[in-house]
ZAPABA-391627 format. One record per residue: x, y, z of N, C-alpha, C, O in turn. Coordinates in steps of 0.001 Angstrom, whole numbers, plus 500000, padded with zeros to 6 digits. Example, Ala and Ser with C-alpha at 12.3 -4.5 7.8 and 13.67 -1.06 7.14 Angstrom:
% residues 2
513190494310507800512300495500507800513200496700507800514236496681508465
512850497750507080513670498940507140512900500030507870513409501138508039
//
This chain:
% residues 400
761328699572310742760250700297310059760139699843308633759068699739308036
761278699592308147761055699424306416760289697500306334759535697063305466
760959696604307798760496695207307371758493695499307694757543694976307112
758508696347308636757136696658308395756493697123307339755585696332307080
756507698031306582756236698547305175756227697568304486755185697242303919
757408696819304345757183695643303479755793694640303852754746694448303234
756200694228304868755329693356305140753927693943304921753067693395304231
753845694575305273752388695342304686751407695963303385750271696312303063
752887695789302910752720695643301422752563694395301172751823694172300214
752933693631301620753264692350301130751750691774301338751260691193300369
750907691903302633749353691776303245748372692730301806747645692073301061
748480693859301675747978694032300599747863693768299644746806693904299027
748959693273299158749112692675297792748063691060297641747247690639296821
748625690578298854747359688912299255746015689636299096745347689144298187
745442690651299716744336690578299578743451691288298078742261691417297789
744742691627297390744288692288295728744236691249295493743036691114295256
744873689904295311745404688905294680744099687908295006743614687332294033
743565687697296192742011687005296755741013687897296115740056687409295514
741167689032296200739849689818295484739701689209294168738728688481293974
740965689520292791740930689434291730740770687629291427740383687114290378
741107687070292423740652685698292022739365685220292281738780684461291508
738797685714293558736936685896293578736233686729292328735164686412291808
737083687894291946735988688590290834735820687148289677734791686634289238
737517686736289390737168686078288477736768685191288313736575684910287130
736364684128289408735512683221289754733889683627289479733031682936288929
733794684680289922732039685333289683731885685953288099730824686386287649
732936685912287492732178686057286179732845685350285437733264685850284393
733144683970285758733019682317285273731714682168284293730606681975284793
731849682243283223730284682098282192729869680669282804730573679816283345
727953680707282432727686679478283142727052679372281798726515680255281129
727327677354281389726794676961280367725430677914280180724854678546281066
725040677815278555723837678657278455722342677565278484721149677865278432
723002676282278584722150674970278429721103674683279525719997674155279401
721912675306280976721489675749282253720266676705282296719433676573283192
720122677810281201719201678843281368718437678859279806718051679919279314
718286677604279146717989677251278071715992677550278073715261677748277103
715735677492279144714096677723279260714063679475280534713150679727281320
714795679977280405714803681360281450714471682293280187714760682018279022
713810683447280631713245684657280075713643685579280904713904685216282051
713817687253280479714462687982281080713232689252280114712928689530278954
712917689636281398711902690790281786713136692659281537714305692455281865
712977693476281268713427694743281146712517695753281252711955696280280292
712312696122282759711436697098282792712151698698283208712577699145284274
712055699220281964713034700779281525712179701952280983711225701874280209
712568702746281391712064704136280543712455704373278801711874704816277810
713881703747279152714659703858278623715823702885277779716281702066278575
716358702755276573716801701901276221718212701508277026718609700343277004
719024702667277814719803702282278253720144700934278876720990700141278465
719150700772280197719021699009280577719181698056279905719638697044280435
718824698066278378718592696779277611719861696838277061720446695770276881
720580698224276657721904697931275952722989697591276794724170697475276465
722371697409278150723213697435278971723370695592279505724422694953279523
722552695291279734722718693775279850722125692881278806721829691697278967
721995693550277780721728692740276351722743691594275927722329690440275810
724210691947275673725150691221275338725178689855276162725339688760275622
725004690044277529725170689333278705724009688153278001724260687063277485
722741688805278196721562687734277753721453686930276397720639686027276207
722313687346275549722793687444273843723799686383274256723521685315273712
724988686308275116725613685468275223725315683919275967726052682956276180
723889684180276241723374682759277290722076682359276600721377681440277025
721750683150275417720955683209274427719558683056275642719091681936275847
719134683979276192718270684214276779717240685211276396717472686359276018
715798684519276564715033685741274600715049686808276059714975686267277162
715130688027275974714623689189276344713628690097276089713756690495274931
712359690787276843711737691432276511711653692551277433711836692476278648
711399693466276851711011695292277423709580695787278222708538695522277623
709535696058278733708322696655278838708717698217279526709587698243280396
708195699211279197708374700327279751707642701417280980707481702633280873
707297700572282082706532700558282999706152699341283985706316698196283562
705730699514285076706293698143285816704180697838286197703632696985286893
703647698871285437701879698379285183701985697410284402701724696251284724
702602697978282656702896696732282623704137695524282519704367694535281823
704525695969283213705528694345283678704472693427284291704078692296284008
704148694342285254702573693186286153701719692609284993701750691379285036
701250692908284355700795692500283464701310691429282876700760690338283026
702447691567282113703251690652281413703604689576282728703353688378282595
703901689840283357704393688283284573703391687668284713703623686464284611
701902687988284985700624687689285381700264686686284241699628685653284452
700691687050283094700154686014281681700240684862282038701272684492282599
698974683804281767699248682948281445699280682137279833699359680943279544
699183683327279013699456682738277643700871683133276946701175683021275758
701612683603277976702890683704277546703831682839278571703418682609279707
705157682350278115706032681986278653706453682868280101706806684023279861
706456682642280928706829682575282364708402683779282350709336683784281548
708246684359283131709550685124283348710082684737284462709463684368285460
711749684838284272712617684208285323713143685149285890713501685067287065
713270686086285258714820687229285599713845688528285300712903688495284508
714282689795286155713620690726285528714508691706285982715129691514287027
714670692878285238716083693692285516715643695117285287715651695596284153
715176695950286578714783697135286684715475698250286833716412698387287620
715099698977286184715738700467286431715139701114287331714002701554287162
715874701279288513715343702342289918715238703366289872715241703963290948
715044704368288256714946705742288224713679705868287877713230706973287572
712711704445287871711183704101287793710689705283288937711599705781289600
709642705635289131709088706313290175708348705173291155708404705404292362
708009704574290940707210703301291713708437702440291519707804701487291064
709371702123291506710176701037291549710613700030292665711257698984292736
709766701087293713710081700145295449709117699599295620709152698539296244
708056700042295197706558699497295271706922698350294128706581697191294364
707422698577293233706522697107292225708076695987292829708019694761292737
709038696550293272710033695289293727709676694623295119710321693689295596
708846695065295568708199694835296827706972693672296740706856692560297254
706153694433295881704945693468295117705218692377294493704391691465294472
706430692270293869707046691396293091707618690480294255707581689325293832
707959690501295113708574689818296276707393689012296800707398687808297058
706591689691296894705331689024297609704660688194296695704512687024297046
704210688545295575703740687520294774704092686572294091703519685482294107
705479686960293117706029685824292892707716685933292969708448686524292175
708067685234294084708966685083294950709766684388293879710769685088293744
709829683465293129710722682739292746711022683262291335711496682542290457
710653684828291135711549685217289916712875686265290371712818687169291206
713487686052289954714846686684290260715028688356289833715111688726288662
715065689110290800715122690514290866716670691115290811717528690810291640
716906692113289583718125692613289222717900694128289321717543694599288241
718061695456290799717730696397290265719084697620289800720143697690290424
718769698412288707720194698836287961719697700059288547718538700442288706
721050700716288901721162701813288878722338702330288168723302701595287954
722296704181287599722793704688287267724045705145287677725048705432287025
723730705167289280725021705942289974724589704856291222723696705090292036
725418703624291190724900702953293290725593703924294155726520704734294180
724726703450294787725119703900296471725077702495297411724649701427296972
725657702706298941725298701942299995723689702076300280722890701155300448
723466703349300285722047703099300234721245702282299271720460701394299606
721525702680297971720562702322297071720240700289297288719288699509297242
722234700241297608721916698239297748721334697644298822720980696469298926
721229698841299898720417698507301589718877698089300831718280697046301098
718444698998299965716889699221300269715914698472298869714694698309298856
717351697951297282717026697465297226717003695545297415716132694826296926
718083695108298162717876693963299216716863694189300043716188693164300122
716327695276300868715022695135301866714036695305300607712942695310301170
713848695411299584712501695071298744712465694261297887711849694260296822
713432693218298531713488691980297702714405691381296384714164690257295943
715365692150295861716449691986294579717592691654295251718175692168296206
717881690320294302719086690101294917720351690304294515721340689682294901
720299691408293534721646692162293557721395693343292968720293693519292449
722160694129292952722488695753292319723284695976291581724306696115292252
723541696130290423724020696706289122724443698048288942723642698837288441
725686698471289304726058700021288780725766699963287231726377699038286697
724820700877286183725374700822285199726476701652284688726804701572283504
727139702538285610728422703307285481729420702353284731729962702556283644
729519701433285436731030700240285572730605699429284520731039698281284613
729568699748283095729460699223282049729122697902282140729139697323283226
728794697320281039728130695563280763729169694384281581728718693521282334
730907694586281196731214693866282117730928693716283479730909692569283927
730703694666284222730604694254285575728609693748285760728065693139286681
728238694102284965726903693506284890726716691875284339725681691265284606
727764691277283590727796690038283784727541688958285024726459688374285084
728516688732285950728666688141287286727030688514287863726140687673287989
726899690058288181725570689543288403723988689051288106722997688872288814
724327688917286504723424688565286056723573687315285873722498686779285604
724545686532285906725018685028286011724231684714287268723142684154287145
724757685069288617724415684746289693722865684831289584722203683967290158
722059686117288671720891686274289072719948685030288853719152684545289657
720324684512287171719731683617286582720156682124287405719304681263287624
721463681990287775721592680665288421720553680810289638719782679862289786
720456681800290448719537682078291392717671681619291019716756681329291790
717708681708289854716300681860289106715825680408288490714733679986288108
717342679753288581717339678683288026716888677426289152716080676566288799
717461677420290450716972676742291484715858677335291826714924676574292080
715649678556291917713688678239292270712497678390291508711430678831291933
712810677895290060712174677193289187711953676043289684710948675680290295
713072675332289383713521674199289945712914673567291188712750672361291374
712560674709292131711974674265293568710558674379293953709842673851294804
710340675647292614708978675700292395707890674230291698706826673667291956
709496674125290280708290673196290070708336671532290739707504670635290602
709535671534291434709135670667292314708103670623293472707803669565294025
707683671581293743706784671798294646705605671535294176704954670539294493
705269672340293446703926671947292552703772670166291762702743669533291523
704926669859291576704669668117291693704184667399292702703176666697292780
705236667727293659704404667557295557703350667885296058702686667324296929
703106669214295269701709669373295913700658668577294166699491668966294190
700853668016293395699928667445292434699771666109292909698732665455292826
701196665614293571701021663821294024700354664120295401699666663177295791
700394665489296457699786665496297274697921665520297451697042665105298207
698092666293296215696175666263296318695741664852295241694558664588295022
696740664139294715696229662471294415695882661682295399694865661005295554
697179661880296311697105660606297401696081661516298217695077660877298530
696077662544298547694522662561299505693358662570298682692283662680299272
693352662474297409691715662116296614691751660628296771690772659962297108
693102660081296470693152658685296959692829658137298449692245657071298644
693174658795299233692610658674300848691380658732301005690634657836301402
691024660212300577689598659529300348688764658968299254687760659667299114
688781658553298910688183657391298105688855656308298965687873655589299149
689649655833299478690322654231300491689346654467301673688725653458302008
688971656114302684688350656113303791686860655600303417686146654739303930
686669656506302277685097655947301386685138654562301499684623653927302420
685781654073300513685587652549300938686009651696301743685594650541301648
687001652077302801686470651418304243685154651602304857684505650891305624
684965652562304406683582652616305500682444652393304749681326652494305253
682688651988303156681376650943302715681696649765302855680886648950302413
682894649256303471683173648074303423683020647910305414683079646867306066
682868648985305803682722648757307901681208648579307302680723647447307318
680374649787306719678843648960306557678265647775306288677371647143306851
679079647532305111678506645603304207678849645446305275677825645670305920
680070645061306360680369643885307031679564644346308189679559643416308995
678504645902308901677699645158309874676689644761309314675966643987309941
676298645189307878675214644689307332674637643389307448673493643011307701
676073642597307118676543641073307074676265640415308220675709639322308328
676738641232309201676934640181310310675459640768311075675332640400312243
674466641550310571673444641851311262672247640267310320671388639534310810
672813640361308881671732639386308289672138638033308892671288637166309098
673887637791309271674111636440309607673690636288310767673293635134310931
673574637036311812673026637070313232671680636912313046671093636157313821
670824637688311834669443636940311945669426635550311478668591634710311811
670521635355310593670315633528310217670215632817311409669391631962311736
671362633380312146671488632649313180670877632478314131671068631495314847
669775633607314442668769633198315218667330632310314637666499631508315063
667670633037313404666475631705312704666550630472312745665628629663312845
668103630221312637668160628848312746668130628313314145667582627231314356
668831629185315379668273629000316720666389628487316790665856627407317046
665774629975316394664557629160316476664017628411316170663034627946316746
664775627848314566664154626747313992664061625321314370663283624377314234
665359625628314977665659624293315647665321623728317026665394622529317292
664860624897318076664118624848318746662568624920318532662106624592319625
661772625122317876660789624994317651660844623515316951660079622805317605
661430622766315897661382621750315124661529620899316477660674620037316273
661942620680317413662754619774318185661133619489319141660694618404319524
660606620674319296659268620741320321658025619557319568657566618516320040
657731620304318116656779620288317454657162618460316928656338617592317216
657978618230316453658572616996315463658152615852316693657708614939315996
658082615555317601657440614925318688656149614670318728655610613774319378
655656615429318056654122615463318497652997614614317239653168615106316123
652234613799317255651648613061316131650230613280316453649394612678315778
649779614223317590648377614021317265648200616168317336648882617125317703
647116615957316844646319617280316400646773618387317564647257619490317307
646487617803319036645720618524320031647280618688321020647464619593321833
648075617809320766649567618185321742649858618801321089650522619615321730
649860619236319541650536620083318380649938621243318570650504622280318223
648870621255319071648475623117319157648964623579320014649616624618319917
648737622754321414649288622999322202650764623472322436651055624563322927
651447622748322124652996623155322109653138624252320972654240624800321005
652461624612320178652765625661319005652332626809319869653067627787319733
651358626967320711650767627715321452651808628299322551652161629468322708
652209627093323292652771627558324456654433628338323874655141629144324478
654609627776322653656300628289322216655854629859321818656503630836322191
655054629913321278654283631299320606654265632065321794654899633117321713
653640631797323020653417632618324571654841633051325037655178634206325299
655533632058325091656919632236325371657963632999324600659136633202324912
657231633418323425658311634403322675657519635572322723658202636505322302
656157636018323111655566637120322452655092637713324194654734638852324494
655222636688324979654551637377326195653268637271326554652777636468325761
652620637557327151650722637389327501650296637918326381650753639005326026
649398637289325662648560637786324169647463636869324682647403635965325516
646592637486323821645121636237323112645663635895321985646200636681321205
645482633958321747646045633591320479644786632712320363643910632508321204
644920632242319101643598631478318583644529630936317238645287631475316431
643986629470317498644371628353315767643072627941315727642380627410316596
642665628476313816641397628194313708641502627432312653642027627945311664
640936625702312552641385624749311659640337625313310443639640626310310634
640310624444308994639362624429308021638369623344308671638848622352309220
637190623513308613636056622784308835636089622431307230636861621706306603
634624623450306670634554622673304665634125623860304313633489624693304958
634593623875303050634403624720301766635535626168302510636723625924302716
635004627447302800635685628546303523635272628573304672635188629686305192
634973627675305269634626627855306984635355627523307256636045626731306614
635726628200308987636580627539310082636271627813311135635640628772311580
636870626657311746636379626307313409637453626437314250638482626165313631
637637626697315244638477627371316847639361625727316771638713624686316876
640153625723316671641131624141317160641326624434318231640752623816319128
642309625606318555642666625914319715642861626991320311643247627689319374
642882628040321758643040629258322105643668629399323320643451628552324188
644372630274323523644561631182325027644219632460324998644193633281324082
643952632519326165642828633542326978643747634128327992644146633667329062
644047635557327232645321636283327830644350637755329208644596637931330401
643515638341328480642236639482329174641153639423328746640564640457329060
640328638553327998638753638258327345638281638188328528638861637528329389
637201638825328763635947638239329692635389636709329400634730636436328397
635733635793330379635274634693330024633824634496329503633625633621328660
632716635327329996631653635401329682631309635747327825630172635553327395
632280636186327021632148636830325898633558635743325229633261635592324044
634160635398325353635262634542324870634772633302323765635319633121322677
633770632604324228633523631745323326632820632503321539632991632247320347
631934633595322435631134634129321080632126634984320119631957635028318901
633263635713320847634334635962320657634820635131319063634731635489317889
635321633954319696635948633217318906635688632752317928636372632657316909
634184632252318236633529631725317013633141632971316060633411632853314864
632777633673316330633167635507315495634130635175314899633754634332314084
635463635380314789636298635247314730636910634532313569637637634936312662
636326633152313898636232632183313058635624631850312117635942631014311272
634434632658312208633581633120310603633874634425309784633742634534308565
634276635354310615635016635920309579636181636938309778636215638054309260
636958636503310447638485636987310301639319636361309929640307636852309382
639071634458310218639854633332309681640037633103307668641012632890306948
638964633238307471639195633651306205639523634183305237640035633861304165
639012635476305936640448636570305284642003636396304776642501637131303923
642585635491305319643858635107305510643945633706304827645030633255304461
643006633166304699643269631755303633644328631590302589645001630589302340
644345633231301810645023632787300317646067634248300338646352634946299365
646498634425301731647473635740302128648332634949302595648063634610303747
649387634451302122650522633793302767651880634995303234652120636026302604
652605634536304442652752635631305338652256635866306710651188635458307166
653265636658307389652666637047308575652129638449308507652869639249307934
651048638885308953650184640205308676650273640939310405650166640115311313
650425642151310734650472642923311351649790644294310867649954644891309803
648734644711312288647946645679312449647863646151313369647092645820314271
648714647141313383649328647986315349648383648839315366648192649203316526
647388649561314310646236650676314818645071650065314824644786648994314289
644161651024315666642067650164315444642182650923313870641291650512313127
643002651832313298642645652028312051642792651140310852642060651220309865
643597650446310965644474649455310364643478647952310623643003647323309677
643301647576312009642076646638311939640525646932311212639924646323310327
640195648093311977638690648349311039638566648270309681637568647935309043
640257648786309047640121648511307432640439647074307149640428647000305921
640709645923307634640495644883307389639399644103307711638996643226306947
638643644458309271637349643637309190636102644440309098635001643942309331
636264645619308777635092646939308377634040646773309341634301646972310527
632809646412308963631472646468310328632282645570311063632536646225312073
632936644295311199632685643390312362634326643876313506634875643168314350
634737645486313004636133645548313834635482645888315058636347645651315901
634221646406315797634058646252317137633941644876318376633620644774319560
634537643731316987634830642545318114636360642174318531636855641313319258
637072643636317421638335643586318570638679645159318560639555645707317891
637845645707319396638072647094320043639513647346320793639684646775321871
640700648296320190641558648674320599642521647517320693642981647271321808
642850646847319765643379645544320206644334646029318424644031646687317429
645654645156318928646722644855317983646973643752317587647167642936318488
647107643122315844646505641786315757647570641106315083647926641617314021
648058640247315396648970639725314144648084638392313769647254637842314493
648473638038312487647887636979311844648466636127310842649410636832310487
648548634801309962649478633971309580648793632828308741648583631852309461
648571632731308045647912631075307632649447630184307667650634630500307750
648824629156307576649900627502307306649467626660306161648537625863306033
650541627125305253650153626682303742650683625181303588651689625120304296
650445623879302947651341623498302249650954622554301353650242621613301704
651444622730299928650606622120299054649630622996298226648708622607297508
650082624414298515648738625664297981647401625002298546646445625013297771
647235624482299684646434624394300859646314624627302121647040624069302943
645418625448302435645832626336303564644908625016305150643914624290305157
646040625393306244645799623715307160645290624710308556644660624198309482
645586625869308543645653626269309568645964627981309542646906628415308878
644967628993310425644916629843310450645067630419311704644095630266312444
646413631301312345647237631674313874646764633037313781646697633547312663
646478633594314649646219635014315090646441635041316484646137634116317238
647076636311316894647374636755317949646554638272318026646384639055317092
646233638377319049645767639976319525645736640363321247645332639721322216
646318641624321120645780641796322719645998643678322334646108644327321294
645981643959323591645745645541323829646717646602322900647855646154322758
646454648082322161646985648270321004648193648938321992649234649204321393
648164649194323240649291650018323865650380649153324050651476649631324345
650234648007323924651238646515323823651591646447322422650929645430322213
652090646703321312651920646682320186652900645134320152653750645012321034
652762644202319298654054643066319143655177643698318698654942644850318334
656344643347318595657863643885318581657896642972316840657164642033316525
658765643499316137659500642949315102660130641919314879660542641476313807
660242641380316268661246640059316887660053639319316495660002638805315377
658967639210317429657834638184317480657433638113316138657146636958315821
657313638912315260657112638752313782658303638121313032658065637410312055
659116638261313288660241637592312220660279636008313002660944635095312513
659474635837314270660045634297314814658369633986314315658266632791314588
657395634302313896656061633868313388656224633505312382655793632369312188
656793634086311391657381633645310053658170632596310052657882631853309114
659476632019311018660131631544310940659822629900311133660356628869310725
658514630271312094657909628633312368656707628224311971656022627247312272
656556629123311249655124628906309850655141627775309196654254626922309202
656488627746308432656562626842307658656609625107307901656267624149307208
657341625291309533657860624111310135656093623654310551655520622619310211
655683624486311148654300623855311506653180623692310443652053623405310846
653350623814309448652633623588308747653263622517307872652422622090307081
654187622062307767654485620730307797654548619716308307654929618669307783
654081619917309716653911619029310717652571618785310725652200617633310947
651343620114310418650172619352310274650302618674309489650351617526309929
650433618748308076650846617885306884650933616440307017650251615536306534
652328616448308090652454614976308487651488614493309235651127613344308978
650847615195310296649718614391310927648655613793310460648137612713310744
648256615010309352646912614660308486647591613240307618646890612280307936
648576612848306756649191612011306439649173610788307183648478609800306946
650357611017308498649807609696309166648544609111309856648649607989310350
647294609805309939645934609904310314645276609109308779644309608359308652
645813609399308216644845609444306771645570608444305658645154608337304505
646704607739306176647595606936305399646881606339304973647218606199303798
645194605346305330644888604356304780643739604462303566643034603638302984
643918605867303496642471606555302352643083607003301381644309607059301467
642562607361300426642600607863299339642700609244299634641875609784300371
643902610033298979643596611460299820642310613116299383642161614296299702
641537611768298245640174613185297767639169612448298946637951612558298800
639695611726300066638817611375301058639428611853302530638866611373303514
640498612733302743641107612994303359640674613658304863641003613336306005
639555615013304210638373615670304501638942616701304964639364617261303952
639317617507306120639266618703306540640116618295307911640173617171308411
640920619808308502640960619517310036640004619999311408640081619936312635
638998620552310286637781620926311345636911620011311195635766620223311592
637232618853310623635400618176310363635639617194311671636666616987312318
634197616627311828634615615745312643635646614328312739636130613758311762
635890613820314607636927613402314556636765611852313708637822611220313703
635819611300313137635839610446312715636395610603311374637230609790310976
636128611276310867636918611634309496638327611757309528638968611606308488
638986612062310803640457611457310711640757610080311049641925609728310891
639835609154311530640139608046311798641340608028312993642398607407313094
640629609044313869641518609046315446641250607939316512640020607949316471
641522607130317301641302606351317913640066607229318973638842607101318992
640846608004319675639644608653320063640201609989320981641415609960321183
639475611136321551639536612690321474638364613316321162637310612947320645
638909614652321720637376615171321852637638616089320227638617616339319523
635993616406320165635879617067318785636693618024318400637303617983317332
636793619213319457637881620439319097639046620245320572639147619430321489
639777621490320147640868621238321085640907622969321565641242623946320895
640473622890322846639973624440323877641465624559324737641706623632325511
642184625357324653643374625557325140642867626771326345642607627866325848
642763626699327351642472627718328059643543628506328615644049627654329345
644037629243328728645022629990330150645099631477330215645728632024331121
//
């Protein structure tokens, strides 16, 4: 019985001896260099609180301020023209004191809650841990024992500063790099546009130069007047589909005469008077309009040939001179029914072989005319002796 007693004494004594070496571990002073930017809140009725962990805050040189009501404590934490509070150390004989440690939990979480009481209880440390403080203060057991936890409170206050304002860095580099994201998505996708932009203008090069080179390859063959309409004619049918087309050469002065035509739905009976219409005054119009011209309405025609638009009733017209030299060699029109309107295609390939054929008349009239003087050159509507052709008929009637 007595080695028991002992020994049991001996177990008690270990665990005074672990206690008193944990107390004195917990009120280990922590440099004050650590809590060199912390503020400490005192919300009291009463001065007791402040004389009570004053020394503590005096010794970590931590500025302290009072407020006597926790309306305004809210107030004072809420500032943003005052320094930030870290620590705030309440007296629970507040009447609202569960309510504002509660509120205080919810809003700003990362200041450190100290609530004092006069007399603790087990209760009092249950309820204030469930409203958020992370420790309880007898002030019975005087300022020393209010040290340790006001050490702990502020080291507590000190990491989630610390985590706060690391966070708010994370979230400042976070809303860079996504203003930066977008602005990079922005300009990928002005840079996905330029490049279909690009490859929509290089795809038209590339068909220009397709057509150019197919059309040059047709036309560059040809040395007299009448295979040259012809083949300009038939490449023109073959890109645009069944139309009425008409090439109406310069005869003299602003007249012009029919070189050549196809006959897509004209009543043959009305076709010739047609044309020669046509050729007195729609060909002219277009002499000193370089360009391809398009007119998809009868509104759009009548305002270009005014009284004479009932000689193309309901009809859609495209039209073109062949310049070269600021001399116009040759005047192309197409027309047929307005419910057929021409496509954008057939216009950008009219343009594209304008130029080529009108350098090819160029050359013909040239090699026709090599042996004259060229103010004797004359016209491509005049007669054929004036080109000095071996021989051919006067105009060139393309029927189909």
């Amino acid at each position: 019985m007595g080695m028991t007693r002992r020994n049991n004494n001996s177990e008690e004594g270990g665990r005074r001896n672990r206690v008193r070496a944990r107390a004195s571990q917990s009120i280990e002073p922590v440099p004050a260099e650590r809590h060199a930017l912390a503020r400490a809140l005192v919300v009291s009725e009463t001065d007791a609180t402040a004389m009570l962990v004053g020394p503590t805050l005096g010794e970590l040189e931590i500025p302290m301020e009072c407020e006597c009501g926790t309306s305004e404590a809210l107030v004072r934490i809420d500032s943003n023209d005052r320094p930030r509070i870290d620590l705030i150390l309440l007296d629970n004989s507040i009447h609202d004191a569960d309510e504002f440690a509660k509120q205080l939990s919810l809003d700003h979480p990362s200041i450190a809650l100290v609530v004092i009481s006069q007399n603790a209880t087990l209760d009092e440390a249950i309820d204030a841990m469930r409203a958020g403080a992370v420790d309880l203060i007898n002030a019975a057991d005087g300022p020393d024992n209010a040290r340790p936890a006001i050490h702990a409170a502020l080291e507590r206050a000190r990491i989630a500063r610390h985590r706060e304002d690391r966070t708010e860095r994370l979230r400042t580099v976070c809303r860079k790099l996504n203003s930066a994201r977008h602005e990079v998505t922005n300009q990928v996708s002005d840079m996905c546009n330029d490049l279909v932009d690009a490859y929509r203008e290089l795809s038209g090069e590339i068909d220009k130069l397709s057509v150019s080179g197919e059309f040059n390859g047709i036309i560059r063959q040809e040395l007299e007047i009448e295979s040259l309409l012809r083949a300009v004619l038939e490449f023109i049918l073959a890109k645009s589909g069944p139309t009425n087309a008409a090439v109406f050469l310069p005869a003299s002065g602003s007249e012009y005469s029919l070189g050549a035509y196809v006959n897509a739905d004209i009543p043959k009976s009305s076709v010739d008077s047609l044309l020669d219409h046509l050729a007195e005054v729609l060909a002219p119009r277009f002499e000193h309009r370089p360009g391809v011209h398009q007119y998809d309405s009868r509104r759009e025609v009548h305002r270009l040939m005014g009284a004479d638009a009932h000689w193309l009733p309901d009809q859609t017209l495209l039209a073109f001179p062949c310049h070269h030299d600021d001399e116009c060699l040759a005047i192309v029109t197409l027309f047929r029914d307005d419910h057929e309107p021409f496509g954008s295609e057939i216009v950008q390939i009219l343009e594209t072989i304008s130029g080529l054929f009108s350098r090819q008349l160029a050359r013909i009239i040239h090699v026709h005319h090599r042996h004259l003087p060229k103010h004797k050159w004359g016209a491509l509507g005049d007669e054929p002796d004036n080109y000095d052709f071996d021989d051919g008929p006067d105009d060139i009637d393309l029927a189909a």
